[in-house]
C-alpha positions in Angstrom: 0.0 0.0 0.0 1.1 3.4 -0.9 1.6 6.2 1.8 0.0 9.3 1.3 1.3 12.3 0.9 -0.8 15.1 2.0 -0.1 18.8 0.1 -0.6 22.0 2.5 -2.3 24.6 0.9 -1.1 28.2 1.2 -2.8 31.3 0.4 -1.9 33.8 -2.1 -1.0 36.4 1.0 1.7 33.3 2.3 3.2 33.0 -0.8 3.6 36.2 -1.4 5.3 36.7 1.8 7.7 33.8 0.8 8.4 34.7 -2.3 9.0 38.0 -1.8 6.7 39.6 -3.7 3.0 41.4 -3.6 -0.1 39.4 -3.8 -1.9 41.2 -7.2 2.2 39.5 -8.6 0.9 36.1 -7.0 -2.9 36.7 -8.6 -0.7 37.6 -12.4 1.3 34.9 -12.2 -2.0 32.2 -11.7 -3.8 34.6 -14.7 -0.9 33.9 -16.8 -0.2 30.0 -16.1 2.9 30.5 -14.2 1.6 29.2 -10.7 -1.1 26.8 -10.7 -3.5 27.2 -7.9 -6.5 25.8 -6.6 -9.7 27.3 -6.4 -12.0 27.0 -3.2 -15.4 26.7 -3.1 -15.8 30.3 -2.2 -13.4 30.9 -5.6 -10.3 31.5 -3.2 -7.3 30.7 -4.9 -4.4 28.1 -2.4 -1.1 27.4 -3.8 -0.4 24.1 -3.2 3.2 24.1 -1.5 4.7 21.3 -3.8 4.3 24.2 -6.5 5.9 26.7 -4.2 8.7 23.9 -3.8 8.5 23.9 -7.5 8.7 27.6 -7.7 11.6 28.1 -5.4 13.5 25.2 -7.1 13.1 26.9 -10.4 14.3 30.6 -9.7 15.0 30.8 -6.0 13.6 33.8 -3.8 12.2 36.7 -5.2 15.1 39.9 -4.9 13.6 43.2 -4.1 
């Protein structure tokens, strides 16, 4: 049997903190296909954090 690996959801804000960045850069990036997020039922989007990983592996910490 397989383990399960459970995927945290962050909000835009969270990421944005992370990242370095502000959260209308987070909402751009999901309008142009360079995050994938998840929609909530109440439309909010969650960035799940394997695509943060996936984010941070790819160009590191945002500079400001």
């Amino acid at each position: 049997m397989k383990a399960q690996t459970f995927n945290r959801l962050l909000t835009v804000k969270e990421v944005a903190q992370i990242l370095g960045v502000s959260p209308v850069t987070i909402r751009a990036w999901d309008k142009n296909g360079k995050i994938k997020t998840i929609r909530t039922p109440g439309n909010q989007r969650r960035i799940p954090e394997e695509e943060l990983r996936r984010i941070l592996g790819n160009t590191g910490p945002a500079k400001s």
